[in-house]
C-alpha positions, 0 to 999 in steps of 0.5 A, spaced: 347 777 315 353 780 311 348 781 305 344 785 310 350 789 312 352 791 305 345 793 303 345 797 309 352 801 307 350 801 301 343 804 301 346 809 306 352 811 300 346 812 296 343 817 300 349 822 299 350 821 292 348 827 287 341 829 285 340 828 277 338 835 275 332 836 270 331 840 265 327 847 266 320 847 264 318 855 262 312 857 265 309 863 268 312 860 276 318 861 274 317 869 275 318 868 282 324 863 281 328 869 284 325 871 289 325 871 297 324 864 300 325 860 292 328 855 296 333 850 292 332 843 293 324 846 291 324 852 288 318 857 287 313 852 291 305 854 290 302 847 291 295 851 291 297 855 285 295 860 288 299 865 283 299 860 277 298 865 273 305 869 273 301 876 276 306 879 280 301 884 283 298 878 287 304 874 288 306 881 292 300 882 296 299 875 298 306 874 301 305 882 305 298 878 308 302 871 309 307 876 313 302 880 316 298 873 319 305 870 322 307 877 325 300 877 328 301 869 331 308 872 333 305 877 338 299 871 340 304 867 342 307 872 346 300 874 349 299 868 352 306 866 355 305 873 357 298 871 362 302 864 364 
């Protein structure tokens, strides 16, 4: 039982330690390291890779389109509470 306990306390603990940082790889994905919505614990996410190529015009015109389908939802979402 004790041994459980300390595996417990001791799996917690190592929840909270620190990551080990790696060793950034160049590729053209790190063009958008800086921009708006790179979150840290990620960085730049294209599971897709849509924009694997690193081309600035497309990564801009996807991200006004990824906007303009969420604020199209937002006002949907609104319309049908608004019919309750």
């Amino acid at each position: 039982m004790k041994s459980a306990v300390f595996a417990t306390l001791l799996a917690s603990a190592a929840a909270f330690a620190p990551a080990s940082q790696k060793a950034a790889s160049s590729t053209a994905l790190q063009a958008f390291e800086e921009d708006i919505g790179a979150t840290l614990p990620l960085g730049f996410y294209d599971p897709l890779g849509l924009v694997a190529d690193g081309d600035q015009e497309k990564f801009d015109r996807l991200r006004l389109t990824e906007l303009k389908h969420g604020r199209i939802a937002m006002i949907a979402v609104v319309g049908y509470l608004v019919q309750e």
